[in-house]
C-alpha positions as CSV (number, residue, x, y, z in Angstrom):
1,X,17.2,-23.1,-1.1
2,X,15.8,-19.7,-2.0
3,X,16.6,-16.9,0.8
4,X,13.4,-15.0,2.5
5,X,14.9,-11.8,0.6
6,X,15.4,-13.5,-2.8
7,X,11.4,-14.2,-2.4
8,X,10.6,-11.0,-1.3
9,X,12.8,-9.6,-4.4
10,X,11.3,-12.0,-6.8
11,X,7.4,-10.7,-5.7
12,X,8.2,-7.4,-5.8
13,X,10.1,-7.6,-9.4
14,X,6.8,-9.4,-10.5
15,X,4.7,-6.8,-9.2
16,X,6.4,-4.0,-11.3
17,X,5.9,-6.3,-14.1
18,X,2.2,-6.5,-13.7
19,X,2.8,-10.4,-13.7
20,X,0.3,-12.2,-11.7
21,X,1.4,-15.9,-12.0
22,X,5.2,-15.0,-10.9
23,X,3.7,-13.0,-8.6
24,X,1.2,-15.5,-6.7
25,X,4.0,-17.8,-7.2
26,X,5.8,-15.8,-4.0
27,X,2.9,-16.1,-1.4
28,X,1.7,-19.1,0.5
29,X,-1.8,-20.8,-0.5
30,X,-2.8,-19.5,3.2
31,X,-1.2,-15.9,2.8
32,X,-2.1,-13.5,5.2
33,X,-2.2,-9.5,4.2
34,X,-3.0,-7.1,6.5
35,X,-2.8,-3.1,7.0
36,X,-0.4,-2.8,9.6
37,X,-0.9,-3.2,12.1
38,X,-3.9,-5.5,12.1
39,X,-6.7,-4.6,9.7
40,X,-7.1,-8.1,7.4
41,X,-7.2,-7.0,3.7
42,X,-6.8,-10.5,2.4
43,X,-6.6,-13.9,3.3
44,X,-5.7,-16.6,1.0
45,X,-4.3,-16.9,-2.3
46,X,-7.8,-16.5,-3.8
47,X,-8.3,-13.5,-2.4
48,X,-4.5,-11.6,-2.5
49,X,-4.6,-12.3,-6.2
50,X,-7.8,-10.8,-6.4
51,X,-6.4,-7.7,-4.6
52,X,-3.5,-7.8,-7.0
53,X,-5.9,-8.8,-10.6
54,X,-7.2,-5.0,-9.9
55,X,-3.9,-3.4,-9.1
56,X,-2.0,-4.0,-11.8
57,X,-4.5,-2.5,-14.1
58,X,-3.0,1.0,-13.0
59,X,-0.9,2.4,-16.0
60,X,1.6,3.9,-13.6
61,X,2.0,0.9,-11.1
62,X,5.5,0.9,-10.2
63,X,7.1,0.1,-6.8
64,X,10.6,1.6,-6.1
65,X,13.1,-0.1,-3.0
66,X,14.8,2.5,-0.5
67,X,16.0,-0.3,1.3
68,X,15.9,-3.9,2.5
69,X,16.6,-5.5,5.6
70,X,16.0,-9.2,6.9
71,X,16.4,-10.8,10.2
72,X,15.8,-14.7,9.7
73,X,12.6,-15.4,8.1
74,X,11.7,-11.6,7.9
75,X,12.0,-9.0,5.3
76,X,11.1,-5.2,5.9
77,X,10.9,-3.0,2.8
78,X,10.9,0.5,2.4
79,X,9.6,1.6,-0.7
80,X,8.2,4.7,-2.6
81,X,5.0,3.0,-4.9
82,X,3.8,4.7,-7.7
83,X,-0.3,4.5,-8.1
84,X,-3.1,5.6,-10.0
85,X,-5.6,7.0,-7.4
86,X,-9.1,8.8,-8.1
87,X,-7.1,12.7,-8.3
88,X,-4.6,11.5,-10.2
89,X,-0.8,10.1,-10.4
90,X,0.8,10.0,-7.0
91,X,3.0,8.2,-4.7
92,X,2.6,7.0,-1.3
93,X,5.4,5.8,0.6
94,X,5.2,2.0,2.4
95,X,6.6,-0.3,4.9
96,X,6.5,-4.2,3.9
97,X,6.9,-6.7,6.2
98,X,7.2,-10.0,5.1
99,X,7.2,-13.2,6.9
100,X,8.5,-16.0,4.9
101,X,7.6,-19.8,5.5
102,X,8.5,-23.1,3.8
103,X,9.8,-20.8,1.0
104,X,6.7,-18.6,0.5
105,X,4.8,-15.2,1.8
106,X,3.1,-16.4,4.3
107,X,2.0,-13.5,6.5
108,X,2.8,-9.8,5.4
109,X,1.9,-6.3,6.9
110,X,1.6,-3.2,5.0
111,X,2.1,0.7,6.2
112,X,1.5,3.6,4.2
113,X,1.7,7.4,4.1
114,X,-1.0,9.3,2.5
115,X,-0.7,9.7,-1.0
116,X,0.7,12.8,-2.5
117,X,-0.2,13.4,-5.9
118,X,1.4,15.1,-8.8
């Protein structure tokens, strides 16, 4: 059986690859994505990929792990993420919380700095 950080691992090694299938491979049909803590961004498979479709046409895309820690089935990461925003290259630092259930993303929770560009 795949560990809740193995998945989270596995969707975040996909996202700096740009790869959409191994990437909506990792969350739940019924995902939920939210802004932390409550704003709903995306619900549903349909609509995360979506999200993600657009995203990974940035050239500079990259997400970079600080750390990881889980407690059962959730996974908190801190990351610095590299993005392509309207003024140009910049970074913007995030929390990740990921619930995991039945071996998939179900629910997750996003918080992020502003962006600092350059």
């Amino acid at each position: 059986m795949t560990s809740p950080t193995e998945i989270v691992a596995r969707q975040l090694d996909a996202y700096n690859a740009r790869d959409i299938e191994a990437f909506m491979a990792c969350w739940a049909a019924e995902a939920a994505y939210h802004a932390f803590p409550s704003e709903v961004l995306a619900t549903g498979a349909d609509a995360i990929r979506a999200r993600h479709l657009a995203r990974f046409q940035e050239p500079n895309l990259h997400g970079k792990l600080l750390h990881r820690l889980a407690v059962g089935n959730v996974v908190v990461d801190h990351e610095i993420v590299t993005r392509n925003f309207a003024d140009g290259v910049g970074t913007v630092e995030v929390v990740a919380i990921y619930e995991i259930d039945d071996g998939k993303i179900a629910k997750s929770w996003f918080k992020q700095s502003a962006p600092v560009i350059g």
